[in-house]
C-alpha positions, 0 to 999 in steps of 0.5 A, a space after each residue: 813654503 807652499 803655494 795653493 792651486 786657488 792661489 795661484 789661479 787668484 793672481 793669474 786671474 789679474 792677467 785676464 781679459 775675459 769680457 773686454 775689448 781689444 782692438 789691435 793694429 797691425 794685427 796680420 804683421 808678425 808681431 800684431 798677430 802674434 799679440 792678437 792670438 795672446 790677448 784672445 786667449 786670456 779671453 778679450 774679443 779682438 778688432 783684428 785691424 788690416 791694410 789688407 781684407 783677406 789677411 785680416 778675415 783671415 786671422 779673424 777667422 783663425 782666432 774664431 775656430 779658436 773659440 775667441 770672439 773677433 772681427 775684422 777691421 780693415 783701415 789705413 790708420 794714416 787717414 783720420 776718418 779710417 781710424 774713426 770708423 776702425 773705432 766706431 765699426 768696434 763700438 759696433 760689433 762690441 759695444 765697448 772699447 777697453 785696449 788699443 795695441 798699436 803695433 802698425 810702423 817698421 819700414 826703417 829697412 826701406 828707407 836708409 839714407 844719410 842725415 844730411 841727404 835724408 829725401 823729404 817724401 821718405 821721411 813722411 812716409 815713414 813718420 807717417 807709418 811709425 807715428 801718424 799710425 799711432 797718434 789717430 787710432 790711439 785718439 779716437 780709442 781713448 775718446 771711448 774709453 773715455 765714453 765709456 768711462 771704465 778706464 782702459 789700456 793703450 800699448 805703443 810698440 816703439 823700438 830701442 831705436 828711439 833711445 839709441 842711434 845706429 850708424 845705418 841711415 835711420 834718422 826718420 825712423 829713429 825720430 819717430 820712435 823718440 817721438 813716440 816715448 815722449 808721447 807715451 808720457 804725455 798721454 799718460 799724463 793727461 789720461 790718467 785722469 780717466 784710468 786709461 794708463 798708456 805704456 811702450 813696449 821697445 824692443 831690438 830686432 824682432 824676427 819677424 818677415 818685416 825684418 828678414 831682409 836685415 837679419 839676411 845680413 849674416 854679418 849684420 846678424 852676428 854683429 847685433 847677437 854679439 852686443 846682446 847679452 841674452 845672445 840671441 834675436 828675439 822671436 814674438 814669444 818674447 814680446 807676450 808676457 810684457 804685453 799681456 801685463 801692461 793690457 791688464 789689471 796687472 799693471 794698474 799703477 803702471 803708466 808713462 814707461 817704455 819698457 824694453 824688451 832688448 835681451 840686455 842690449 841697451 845695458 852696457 851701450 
């Protein structure tokens, strides 16, 4: 049975950002910038946020010679009263808040120790940069939206890690994207109320320069490709469309899931 081209056009439309405001953390890393460029071109206006001002301006201005409306916001999100003024300097330049897209944290490959020896200082820095990260910028979000009271999206990035294990010395990094699951569903919980619907996206190992070093591994690299079914490591294209769903009226009965995004590893684990 045939399908019109107005028909079509109609359901993609529910995919569509045009007028709303995106704000995505971690926006110059692999996957962040990869995200900031897809929400741009279904037409949000983009906070693009960075630890480091040149990187930020320059994916803001990359985005701008795109036709995209953007600005950038440069903040250490482990401070509260930077995560405050990352919203309120969007409020600013926008005047409405309407996405959060946390995709700040990695760092597991840097901190590899045994359970029992785990150091003390290298567990909070990296529950800091996986969880604390989230938590501040998400809260300060959700109070303008809140504000602002036409609902909204917030998007966790966790990672299959917080529901399986890996003999690999990731016992902080692992606890805090557990964590961060668990959050996923409380604030969903208690937003929900307000229409603000809260979701994860949990992918395996995404090809990306934070995780070039692992993926080096050739062994390591094998052996990962071996247990995913799909065969293969994902690119930041494979994190795109579930992305653009959960951060549009597509999903609007969709909240409280964490959806993975593993080419079918954790399936048959």
């Amino acid at each position: 049975m045939g399908t019109s081209t107005a028909a079509v056009t109609d359901e993609l439309g529910r995919f569509r950002l045009d007028g709303r405001v995106a704000i995505v953390t971690g926006a110059t890393g692999g996957i962040g910038s990869r995200l900031a460029e897809a929400l741009s071109r279904v037409g949000a206006r983009i906070a693009v946020h960075g630890r480091d001002e040149s990187r930020a301006a320059g994916l803001t201005e990359r985005l701008s010679g795109e036709g995209a409306e953007a600005v950038p916001v440069v903040a250490d999100l482990t401070r509260r009263e930077e995560a405050d003024r990352m919203v309120e300097q969007t409020l600013a330049a926008f005047g409405r808040v309407d996405v959060i897209v946390n995709t700040v944290g990695g760092g597991a490959g840097t901190a590899l120790y045994p359970a029992e020896a785990y150091p003390e200082d290298e567990w909070d820095r990296i529950m800091d940069l996986n969880l604390r990260s989230t938590v501040l910028p998400t809260a300060a979000a959700a109070r303008a939206m809140i504000a602002g009271g036409q609902g909204g999206r917030v998007l966790h990035l966790s990672s299959v890690r917080g529901q399986l294990g890996i003999d690999n010395g990731f016992s902080a990094y692992v606890a805090a994207k557990g964590a961060l699951d668990a959050l996923t569903r409380q604030q969903a919980t208690e937003w929900a109320k307000h229409r603000i619907t809260v979701n994860a996206l949990s992918p395996t190992f995404v090809a990306t320069a934070q995780t070039a070093s692992l993926l080096a591994d050739e062994e390591f690299r094998a052996g990962l490709e071996r247990r995913i079914p799909l065969g293969r490591i994902a690119g930041t294209d494979d994190v795109v469309g579930a992305a653009l769903l959960l951060c549009s009226d597509a999903s609007s009965f969709i909240t409280g899931q964490v959806l993975t995004l593993d080419g079918g590893l954790t399936a048959c684990q």
